[in-house]
N, C-alpha and C positions, 0 to 999 in steps of 0.2 A: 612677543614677536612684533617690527617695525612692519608699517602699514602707512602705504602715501594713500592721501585725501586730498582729493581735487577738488572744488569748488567753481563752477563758474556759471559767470552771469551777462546773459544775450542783452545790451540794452535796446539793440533793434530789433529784437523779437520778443523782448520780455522773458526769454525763457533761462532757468535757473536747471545746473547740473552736476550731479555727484561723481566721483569716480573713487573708485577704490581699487589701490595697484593697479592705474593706467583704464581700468574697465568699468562702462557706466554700470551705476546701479541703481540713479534715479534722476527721473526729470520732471519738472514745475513749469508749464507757461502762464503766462500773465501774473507774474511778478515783478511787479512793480516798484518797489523800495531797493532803492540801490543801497549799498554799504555808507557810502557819503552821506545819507538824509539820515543815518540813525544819529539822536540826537541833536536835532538841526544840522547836522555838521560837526558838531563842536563837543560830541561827548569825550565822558574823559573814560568809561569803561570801556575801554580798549584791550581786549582780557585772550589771551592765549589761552583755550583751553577751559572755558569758563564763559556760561551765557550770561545775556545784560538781563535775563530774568531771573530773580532771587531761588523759585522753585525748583530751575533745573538743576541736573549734578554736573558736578565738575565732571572735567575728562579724567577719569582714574588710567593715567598712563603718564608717559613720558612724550614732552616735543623734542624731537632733535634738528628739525628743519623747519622754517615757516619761510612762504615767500609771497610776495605780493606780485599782480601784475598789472600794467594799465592797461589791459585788453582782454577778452573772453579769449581763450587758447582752445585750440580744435581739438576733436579727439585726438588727431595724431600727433600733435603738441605734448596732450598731456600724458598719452601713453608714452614719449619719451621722455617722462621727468620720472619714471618708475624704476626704478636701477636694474640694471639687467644680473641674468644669474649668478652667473662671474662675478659680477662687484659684490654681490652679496655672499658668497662663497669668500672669496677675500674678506671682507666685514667681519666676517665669523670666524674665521680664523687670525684675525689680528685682535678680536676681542679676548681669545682666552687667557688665563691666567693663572698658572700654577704654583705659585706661590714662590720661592725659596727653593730651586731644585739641586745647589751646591754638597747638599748634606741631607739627603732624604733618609728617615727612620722609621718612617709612619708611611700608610695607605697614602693613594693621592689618591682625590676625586677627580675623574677625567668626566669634560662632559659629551654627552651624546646629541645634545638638541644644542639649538644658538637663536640669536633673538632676529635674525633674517630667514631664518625657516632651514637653513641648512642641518644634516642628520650627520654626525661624527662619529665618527668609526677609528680606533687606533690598532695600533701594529709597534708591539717592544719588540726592539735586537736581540734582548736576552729575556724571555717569559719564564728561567728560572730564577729570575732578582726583581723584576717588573712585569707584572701578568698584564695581558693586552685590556684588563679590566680598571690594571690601576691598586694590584695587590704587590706588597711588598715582601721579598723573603729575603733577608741579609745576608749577604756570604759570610762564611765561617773564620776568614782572614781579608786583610787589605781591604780597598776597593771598588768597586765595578763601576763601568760608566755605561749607561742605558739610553739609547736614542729612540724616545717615542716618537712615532708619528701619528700626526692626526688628519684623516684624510675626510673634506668638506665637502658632502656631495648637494648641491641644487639643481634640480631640473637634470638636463644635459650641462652641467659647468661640474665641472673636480677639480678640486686643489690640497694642497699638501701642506703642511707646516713641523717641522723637525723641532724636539725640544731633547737638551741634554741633561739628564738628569744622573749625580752620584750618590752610589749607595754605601756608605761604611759598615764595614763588619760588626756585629754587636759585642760589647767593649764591657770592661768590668762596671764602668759607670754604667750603664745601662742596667746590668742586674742586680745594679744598691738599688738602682733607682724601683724597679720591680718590689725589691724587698722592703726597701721606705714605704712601700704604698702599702702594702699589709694594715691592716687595721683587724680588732676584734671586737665589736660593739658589747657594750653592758661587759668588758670583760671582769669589773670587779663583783661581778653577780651572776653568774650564771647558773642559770636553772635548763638550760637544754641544750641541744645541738648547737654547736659554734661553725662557723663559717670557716673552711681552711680552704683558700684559693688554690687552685692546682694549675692555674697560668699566672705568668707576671699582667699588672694589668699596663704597663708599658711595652714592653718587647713582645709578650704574649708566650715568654720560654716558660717550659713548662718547672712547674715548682715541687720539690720533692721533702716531707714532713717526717718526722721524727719525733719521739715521744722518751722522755727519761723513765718513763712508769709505762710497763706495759698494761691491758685491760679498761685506760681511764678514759683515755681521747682517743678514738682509733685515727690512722694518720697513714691508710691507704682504701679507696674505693673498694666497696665488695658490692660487685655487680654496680644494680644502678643508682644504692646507695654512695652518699658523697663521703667523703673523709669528715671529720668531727664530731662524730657520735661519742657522746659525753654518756657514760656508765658512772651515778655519781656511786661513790665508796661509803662503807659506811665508819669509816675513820678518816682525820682530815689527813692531805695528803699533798705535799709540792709535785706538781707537772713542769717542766721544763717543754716546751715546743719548740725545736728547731727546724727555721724553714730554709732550703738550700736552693740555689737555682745558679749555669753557666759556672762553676765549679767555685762560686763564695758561698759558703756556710760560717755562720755563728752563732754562740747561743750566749745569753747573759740571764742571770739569774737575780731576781732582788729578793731583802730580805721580807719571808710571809708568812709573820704567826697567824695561825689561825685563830678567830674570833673564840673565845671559851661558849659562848652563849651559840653557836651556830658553826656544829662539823661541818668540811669543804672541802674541796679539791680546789687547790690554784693550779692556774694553767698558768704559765709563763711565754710568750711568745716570742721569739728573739730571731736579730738580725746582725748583719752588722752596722758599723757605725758611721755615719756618712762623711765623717771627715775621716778617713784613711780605711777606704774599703778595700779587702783583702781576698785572697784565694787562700781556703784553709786552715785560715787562722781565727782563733776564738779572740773577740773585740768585748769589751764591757759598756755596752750602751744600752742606755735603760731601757728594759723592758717592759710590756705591755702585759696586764694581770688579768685571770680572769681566777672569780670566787665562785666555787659551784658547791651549793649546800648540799648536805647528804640526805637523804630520800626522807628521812625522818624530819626533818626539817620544813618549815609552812615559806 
């Protein structure tokens, strides 16, 4: 948060005064060392921000003004160099910054505080595409255009500021892109439960699993158990895993002799491909394996 500091110094009465936002908060008389004798005159530590003694700490902040003056300024001087609520309302609102609002896909973080003290509050056109929070839900087709506002309140000053922001409907690229993210850790070795996402970790659609073998991977929630409960066999066995999400499904299968010296279950996890992602159509891009030894197995 920005904070004026006032400084000044009586040289006809010796007395030395602080002010913080326009208001004293401390006073020294018979000080004596003007600014001019530090140094005979002639130092060269001339430091914004920073004493001429080695021990103290620097100012951990930011200057954004400094200003000098050839005379001790009165209180009511220096209470006018404190910007009034209004400037700082304005301030705060010309500092935001939302990044790229052309193409929004993702959450935006709106903020509620500002670095002049002002408290922000917003209001969306549309709270079913832009939540007055800054949550995003895509429309199902085309796209929406959403007018935040963000209203800057300080003291008694309010101000307003309008941002336009477009939403595109979520597209086939969006649910490769979900499905590229699929990962299945140690999947050439599994000895437990595997991980099967049940949102996109882009879009957040929700993702629906499939199993070529029924009994091995389950590949729907029971209760508050997750999907991938691995039941390993006690003969080895190909799994195919197919994960679907916004209506692309594919599955791709490689070839998996199993080891002679160690029965398993291969899972197989499949997608589609990301150079020609498809609605409904089975694509051949390499799958992700996993080996799950059979119980008898160390």
């Amino acid at each position: 948060m920005w904070k004026t500091i006032t400084y000044t110094l009586d040289d006809a009465t010796d007395t030395a005064t602080v002010y913080l936002d326009g208001v004293q908060v401390a006073r020294n008389t018979g000080v004596t060392v003007t600014p001019a004798q530090i140094g005979g005159g002639a130092t060269t530590a001339n430091y914004i921000g920073r004493s001429n003694y080695a021990a103290d700490k620097y100012l951990a902040g930011s200057v954004r003004d400094f200003r000098i003056y050839d005379t001790a300024l009165t209180a009511a001087e220096v209470a006018a160099l404190h910007p009034t609520d209004e400037a700082k309302v304005q301030r705060d609102l010309a500092a935001i910054g939302l990044g790229d609002l052309a193409n929004v896909t993702a959450d935006l973080a709106l903020p509620t505080a500002a670095p002049n003290g002002s408290q922000i509050t917003w209001a969306s056109s549309d709270e079913a595409v832009v939540s007055n929070s800054g949550q995003v839900t895509r429309p199902a087709s085309g796209t929406v255009e959403v007018t935040l506002t963000a209203t800057a309140v300080k003291g008694s000053a309010t101000a307003t500021r309008e941002f336009t922001a477009t939403i595109p409907a979520t597209g086939d690229a969006d649910y490769q892109a979900d499905l590229d993210a699929i990962a299945i850790p140690g999947a050439d070795d599994v000895r437990g439960n595997i991980d099967l996402p049940q949102t996109g970790a882009v879009t957040g659609s929700p993702i629906a699993w499939t199993a070529s073998r029924d009994g091995i991977v389950s590949t729907e929630a029971d209760g508050d158990i997750a999907p991938g409960v691995v039941t390993r066999a006690a003969a080895d066995q190909d799994v195919v895993l197919t994960a679907s999400t916004g209506g692309l499904s594919a599955t791709s299968r490689s070839p998996c002799a199993p080891p002679t010296s160690r029965p398993s279950t291969r899972a197989t996890r499949s997608r589609t491909s990301p150079a020609t992602p498809s609605r409904g159509r089975t694509s051949t891009s390499p799958p992700a394996t996993a080996t799950t030894p059979s119980p008898g197995t160390s």
